[in-house]
C-alpha positions as CSV (number, residue, x, y, z in Angstrom):
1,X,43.2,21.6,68.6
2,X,41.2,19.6,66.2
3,X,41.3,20.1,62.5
4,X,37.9,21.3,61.1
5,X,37.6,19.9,57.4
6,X,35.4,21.7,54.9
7,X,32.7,20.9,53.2
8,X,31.5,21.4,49.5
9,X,28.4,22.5,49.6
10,X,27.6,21.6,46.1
11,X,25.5,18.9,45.3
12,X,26.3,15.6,43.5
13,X,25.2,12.6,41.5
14,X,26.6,9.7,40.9
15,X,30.2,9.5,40.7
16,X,30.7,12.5,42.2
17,X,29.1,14.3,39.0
18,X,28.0,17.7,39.7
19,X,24.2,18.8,39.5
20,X,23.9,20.9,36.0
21,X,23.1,24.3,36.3
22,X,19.4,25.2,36.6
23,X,18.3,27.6,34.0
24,X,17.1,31.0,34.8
25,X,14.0,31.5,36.6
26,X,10.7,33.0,34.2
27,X,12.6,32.2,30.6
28,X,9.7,31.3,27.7
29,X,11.4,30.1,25.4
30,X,12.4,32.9,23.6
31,X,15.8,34.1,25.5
32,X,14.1,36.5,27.7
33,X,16.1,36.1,30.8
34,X,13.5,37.0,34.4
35,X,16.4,39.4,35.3
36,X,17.4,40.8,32.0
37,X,15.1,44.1,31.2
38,X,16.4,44.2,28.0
39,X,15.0,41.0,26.3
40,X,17.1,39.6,23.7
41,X,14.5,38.3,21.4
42,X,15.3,38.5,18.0
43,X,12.3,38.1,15.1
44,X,12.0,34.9,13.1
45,X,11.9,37.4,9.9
46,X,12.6,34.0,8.0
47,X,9.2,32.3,9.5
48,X,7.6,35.7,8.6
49,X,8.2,35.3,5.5
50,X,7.0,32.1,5.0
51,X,3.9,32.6,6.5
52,X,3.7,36.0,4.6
53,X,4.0,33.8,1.6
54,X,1.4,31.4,2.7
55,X,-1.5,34.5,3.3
56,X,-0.4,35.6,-0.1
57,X,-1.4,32.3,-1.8
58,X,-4.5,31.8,0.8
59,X,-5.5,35.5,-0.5
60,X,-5.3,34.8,-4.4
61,X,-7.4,31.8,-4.5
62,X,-10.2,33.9,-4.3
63,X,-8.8,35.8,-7.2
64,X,-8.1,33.2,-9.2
65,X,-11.4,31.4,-8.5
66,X,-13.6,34.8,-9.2
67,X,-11.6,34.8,-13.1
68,X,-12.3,31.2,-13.7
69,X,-16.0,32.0,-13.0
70,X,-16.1,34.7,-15.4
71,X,-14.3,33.1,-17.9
72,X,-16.6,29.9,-17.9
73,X,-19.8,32.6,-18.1
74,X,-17.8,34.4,-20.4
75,X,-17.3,30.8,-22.8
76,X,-21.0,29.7,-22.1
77,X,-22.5,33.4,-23.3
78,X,-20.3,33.7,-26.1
79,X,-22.4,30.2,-27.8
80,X,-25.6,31.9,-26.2
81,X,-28.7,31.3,-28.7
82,X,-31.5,33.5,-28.8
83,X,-35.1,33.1,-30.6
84,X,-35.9,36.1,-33.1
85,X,-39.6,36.1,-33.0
86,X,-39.7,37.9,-35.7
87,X,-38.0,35.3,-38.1
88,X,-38.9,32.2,-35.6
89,X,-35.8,31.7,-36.2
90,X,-32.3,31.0,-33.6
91,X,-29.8,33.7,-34.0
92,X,-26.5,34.1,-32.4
93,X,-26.8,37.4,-30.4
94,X,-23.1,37.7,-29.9
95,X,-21.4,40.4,-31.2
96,X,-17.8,40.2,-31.8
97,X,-15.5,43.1,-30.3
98,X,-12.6,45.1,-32.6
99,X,-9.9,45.2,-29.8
100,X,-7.0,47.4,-30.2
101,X,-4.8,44.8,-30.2
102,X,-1.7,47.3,-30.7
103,X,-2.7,49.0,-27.8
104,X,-3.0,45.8,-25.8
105,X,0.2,44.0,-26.6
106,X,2.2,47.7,-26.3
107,X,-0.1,47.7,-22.3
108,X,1.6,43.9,-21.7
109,X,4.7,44.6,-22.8
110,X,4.9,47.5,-19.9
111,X,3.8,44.9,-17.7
112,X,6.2,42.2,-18.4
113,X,9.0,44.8,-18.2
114,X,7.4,46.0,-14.5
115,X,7.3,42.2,-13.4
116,X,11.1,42.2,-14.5
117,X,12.2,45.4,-12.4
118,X,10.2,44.4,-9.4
119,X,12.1,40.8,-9.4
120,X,15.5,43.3,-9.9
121,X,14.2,45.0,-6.8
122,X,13.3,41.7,-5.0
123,X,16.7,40.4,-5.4
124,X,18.4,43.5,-4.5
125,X,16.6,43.6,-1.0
126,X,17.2,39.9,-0.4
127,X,20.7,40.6,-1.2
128,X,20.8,43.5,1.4
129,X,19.3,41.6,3.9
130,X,21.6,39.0,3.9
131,X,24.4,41.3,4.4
132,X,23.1,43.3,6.8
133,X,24.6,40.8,9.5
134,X,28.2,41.4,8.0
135,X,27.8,45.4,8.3
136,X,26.7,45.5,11.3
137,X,30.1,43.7,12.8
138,X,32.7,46.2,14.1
139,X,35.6,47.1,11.8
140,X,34.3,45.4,8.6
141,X,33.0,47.8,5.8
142,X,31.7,46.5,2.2
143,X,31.8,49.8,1.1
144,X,29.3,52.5,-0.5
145,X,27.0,49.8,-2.8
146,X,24.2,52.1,-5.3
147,X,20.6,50.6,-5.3
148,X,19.1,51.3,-8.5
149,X,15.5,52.9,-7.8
150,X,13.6,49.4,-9.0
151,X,10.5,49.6,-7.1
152,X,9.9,53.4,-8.2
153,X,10.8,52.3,-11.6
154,X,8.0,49.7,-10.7
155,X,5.6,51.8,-9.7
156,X,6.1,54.3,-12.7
157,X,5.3,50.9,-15.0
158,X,2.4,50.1,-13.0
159,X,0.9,53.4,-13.3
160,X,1.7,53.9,-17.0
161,X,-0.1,50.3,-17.9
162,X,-3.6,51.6,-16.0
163,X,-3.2,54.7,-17.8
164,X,-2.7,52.7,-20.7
165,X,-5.7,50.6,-20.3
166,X,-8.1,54.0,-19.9
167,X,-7.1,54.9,-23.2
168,X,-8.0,51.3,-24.3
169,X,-11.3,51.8,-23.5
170,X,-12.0,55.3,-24.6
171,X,-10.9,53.6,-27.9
172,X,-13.7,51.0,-27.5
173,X,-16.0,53.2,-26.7
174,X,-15.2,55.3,-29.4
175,X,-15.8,52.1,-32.1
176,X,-18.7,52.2,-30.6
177,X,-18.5,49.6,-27.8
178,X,-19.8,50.5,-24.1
179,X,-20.2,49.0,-21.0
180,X,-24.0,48.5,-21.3
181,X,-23.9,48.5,-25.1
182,X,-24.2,44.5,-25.5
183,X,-23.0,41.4,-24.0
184,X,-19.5,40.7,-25.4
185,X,-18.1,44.5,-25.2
186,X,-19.8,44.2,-21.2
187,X,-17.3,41.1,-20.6
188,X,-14.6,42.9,-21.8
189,X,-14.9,45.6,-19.7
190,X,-15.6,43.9,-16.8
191,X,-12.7,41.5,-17.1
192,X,-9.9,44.1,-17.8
193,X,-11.3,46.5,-15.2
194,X,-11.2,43.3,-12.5
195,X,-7.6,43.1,-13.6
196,X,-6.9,47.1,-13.4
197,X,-8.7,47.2,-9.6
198,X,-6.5,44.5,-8.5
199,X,-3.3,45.7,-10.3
200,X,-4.0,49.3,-8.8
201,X,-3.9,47.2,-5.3
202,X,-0.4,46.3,-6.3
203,X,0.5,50.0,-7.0
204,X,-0.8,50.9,-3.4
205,X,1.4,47.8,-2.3
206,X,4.6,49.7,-4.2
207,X,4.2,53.0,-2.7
208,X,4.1,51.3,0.9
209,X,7.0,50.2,0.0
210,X,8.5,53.1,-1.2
211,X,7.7,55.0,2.0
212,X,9.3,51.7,3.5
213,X,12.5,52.2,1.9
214,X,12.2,56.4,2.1
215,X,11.6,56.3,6.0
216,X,14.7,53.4,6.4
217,X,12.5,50.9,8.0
218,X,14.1,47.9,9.1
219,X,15.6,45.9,6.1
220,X,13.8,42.5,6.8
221,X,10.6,44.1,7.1
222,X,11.3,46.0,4.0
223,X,12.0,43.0,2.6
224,X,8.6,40.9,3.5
225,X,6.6,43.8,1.9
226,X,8.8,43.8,-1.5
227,X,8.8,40.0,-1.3
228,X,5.1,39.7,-1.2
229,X,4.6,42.5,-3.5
230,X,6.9,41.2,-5.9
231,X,4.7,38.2,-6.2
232,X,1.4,39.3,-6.3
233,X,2.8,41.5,-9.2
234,X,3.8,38.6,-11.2
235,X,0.5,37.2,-10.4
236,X,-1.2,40.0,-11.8
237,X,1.0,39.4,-14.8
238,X,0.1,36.1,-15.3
239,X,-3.6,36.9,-15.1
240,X,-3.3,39.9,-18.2
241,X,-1.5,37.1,-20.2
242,X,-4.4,34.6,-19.4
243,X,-7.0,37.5,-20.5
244,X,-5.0,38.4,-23.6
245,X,-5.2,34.5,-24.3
246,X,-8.8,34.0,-23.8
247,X,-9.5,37.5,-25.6
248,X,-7.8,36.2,-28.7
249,X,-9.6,32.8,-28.9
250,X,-13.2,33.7,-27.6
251,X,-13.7,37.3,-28.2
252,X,-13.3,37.7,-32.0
């Protein structure tokens, strides 16, 4: 009876090399297998971040360019020469402002200490999302770490600065300067209440991410929101310092 030999059925190359295994059928890309219902995709949280970051910067430009244009009308109106018919004569119509400058540095030094605890509660996240990975392995436990309360602490700040800067301006307008009253007290107003609107944003940013934390939202997402929070706030820091500045060289 003759032998029958087998045959492999698998294909080769040269040398007798075997054909590498062809990937599975409908994958993009992104580890989603065609027969897998259960994709395995995991979020770039690190890319989100970044581009986060980016939209933050694209969206202050705006910011930043509307307070360089009000501080240049701000500079040219404060040398603003008039002509007194009565004396045909030029006059300086600008009238200086009496700022409550104990007020104001007591309002920046809550801000400076909010931009400090929201940079605590920036680096506490970061820290918990990086050691998220390590919890999440069986058997291994880092134990019961406290998380001080930084972004309410934040928020309280942010609240009590905005509070603080209404009762700046019932001050002015109890010396006698008003919104409409004349040119120099209308700059101030309109400059520090720029800077409130935006900084109440930031507050509204805070209590998002309060709820965030309260309702245990995923901690990289949690983490985007404090991240780009955190940064607009020291932003809006920056730009009360920059106000102080040009307050104490142009408005007096």
């Amino acid at each position: 009876m003759p032998r029958l030999t087998p045959i492999s059925t698998r294909p080769s190359g040269n040398n007798g090399a075997s054909l590498p295994p062809r990937a599975g059928g409908g994958d993009d890309g992104r580890g989603r297998g065609s027969g897998n219902s259960m994709p395995n995709y995991i979020p770039n949280y690190g890319e989100r971040l970044r581009r986060a970051r980016m939209g933050l910067a694209v969206a202050m430009t705006p910011i930043v360019m509307l307070f360089i244009s009000f501080t240049a009308v701000y500079l040219i109106r404060r040398g603003f020469l008039s002509l007194d018919l009565n004396d045909t004569a030029y006059i300086q119509t600008w009238v200086p402002v009496r700022l409550p400058w104990t007020l104001l540095l007591a309002n920046t030094a809550v801000l400076i200490a909010s931009s400090i605890t929201i940079d605590l509660a920036r680096r506490e996240i970061t820290r918990e999302a990086a050691l998220a990975p390590v919890q999440s392995i069986p058997g291994i436990s880092l134990g019961d770490e406290r998380h001080f309360p930084w972004l309410g602490v934040t928020t309280v700040l942010g609240l009590l600065f905005l509070g603080g800067q209404l009762f700046v301006w019932s001050k002015l307008s109890a010396g006698g300067f008003h919104l409409v009253g004349g040119t120099s007290s209308s700059f101030v107003y309109i400059l520090t209440a720029m800077h409130g609107l935006h900084l109440a944003g930031g507050v509204l940013a805070l209590l998002f991410a309060n709820f965030a934390a309260a309702l245990r939202r995923p901690v990289e997402t949690r983490r985007i929101v404090v991240d780009i929070t955190s940064w607009y706030w020291h932003c809006m820091t920056g730009l009360w310092i920059y106000i102080l500045i040009l307050f104490s060289f142009a408005a007096q």
